[in-house]
N, C-alpha and C positions, 0 to 999 in steps of 0.2 A: 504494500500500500504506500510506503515512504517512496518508493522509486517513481511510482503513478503520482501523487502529489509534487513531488518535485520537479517531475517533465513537464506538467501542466503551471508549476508554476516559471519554470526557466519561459519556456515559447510562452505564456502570457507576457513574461517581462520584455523579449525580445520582439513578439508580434506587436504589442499594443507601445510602450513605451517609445521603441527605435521609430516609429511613424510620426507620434507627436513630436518625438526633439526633431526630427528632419525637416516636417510640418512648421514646426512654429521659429525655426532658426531660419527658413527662407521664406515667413510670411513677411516681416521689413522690409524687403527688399522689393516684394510685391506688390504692398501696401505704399510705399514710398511713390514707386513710381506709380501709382494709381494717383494721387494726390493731386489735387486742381493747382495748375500753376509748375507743378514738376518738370512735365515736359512742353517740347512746341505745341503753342493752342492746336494747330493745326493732324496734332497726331492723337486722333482720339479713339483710333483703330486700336493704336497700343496702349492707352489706357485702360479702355475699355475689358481690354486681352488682360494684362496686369491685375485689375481691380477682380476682374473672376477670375482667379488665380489664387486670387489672395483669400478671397471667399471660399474656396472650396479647403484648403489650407485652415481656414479658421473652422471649418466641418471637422474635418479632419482632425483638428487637436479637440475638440466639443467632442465628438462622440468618441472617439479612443481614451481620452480622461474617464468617462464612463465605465466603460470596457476594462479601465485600469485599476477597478479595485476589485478586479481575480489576482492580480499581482500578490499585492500584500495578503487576500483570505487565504491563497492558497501556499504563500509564504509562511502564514501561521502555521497551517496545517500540517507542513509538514515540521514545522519545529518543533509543535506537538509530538507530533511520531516521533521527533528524533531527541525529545528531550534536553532540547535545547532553550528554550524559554527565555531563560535567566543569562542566558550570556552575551556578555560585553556586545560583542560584534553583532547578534541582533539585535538587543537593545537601539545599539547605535545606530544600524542601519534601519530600526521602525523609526525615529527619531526623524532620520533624514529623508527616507521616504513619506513621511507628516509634511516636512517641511517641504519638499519638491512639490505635492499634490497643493499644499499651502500657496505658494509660488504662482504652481499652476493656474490654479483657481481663482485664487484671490487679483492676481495680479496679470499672468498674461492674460488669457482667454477678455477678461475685460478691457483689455488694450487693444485688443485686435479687435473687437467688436466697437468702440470708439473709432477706429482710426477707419474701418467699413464704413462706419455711416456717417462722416465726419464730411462737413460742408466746404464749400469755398472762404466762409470766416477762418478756418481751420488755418487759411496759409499764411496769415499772421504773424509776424515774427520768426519763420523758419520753422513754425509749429510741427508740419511732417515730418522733418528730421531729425529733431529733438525727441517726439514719440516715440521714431522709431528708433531711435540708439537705444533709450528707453527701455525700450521692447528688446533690442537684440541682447544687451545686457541682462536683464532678468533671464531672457532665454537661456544663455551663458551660462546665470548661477544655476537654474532647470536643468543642464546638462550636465555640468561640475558635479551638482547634486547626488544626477542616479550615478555616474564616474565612479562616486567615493563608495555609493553603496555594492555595484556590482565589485569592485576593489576588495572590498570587506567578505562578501558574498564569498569571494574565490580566496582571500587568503584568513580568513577568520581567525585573528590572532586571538591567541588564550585556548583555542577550542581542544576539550577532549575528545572531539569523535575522530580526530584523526586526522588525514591530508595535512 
C-alpha cells in the first residue's frame, strides 16, 4: 500500500505542480505584452494572441492548484504508512508546501487575474511592468519553494527509514 501511495503521490507532484510553475512563470510575459500601450497600436493581432495566452495560463494555474491538494493528502498518507509523521524533513516540507499553496493562492492567481482584466488606466506609471516583475518574483519564491521541498523529499536528513 506505501508503494501505491507514494506513486500517486510522486506523479500528482510532478503532473499537477511542474504545469503551474511552467504556467505561471510564462504568464508575465504574456500578460505584459497583452497590456494596452505595450506594443505598436497598430498590432492588435499580437495582443490579442498574447492576452489569450495569458488566459489560458491563468486556467491553467486555477485549476491544477485545485488538482494540487492530492499532493500533500497523499503525501500524508503515505507518511502515515511509513511512520514518518514526526520528522524534521516533513515537518519542514508540510511547512513549505503551506506556504507555496499560500503564495499561490493568496498572491499569484490574484495577480494574474488583475492584470486579465486590467484596463487602459492600468498603463499609468509603467503599471504593466511593475505587476509583472511583481508577479514573476513571487512566481520565483513559488518555484524556490516546491525546489526546497522536493530537495528535502529526496535527501531527508535525520531520517530513519533509510536512503
Amino acid at each position: 500500500m506505501t508503494k501505491l501511495l507514494l506513486s500517486i503521490h510522486v506523479l500528482a507532484a510532478i503532473l499537477v505542480v511542474g504545469p503551474i510553475a511552467v504556467a505561471a512563470s510564462l504568464f508575465p510575459r504574456y500578460a505584459r505584452q497583452a497590456a494596452p500601450g505595450e506594443m505598436d497600436p497598430d498590432a492588435t493581432d499580437e495582443r490579442t494572441s498574447a492576452s489569450s495566452v495569458a488566459a489560458v495560463l491563468h486556467r491553467i494555474c486555477r485549476g491544477y492548484a485545485v488538482a494540487g491538494v492530492a499532493v500533500p493528502v497523499f503525501g500524508l498518507a503515505t507518511a502515515i504508512q511509513l511512520g514518518v509523521l514526526t520528522d524534521v524533513w516533513l515537518i519542514s516540507s508540510l511547512v513549505l508546501t503551506a506556504m507555496a499553496a499560500a503564495v499561490l493562492v493568496l498572491a499569484i492567481l490574484p495577480r494574474q487575474q488583475r492584470m486579465l482584466t486590467a484596463g487602459p488606466d492600468m498603463v499609468v506609471d509603467g503599471a504593466p511592468q511593475a505587476l509583472a516583475a511583481r508577479l514573476a518574483m513571487l512566481t520565483g519564491v513559488f518555484n524556490l519553494l516546491w525546489a526546497i521541498v522536493v530537495v528535502l523529499m529526496i535527501v531527508r536528513p535525520g531520517s530513519t527509514t533509510g536512503a
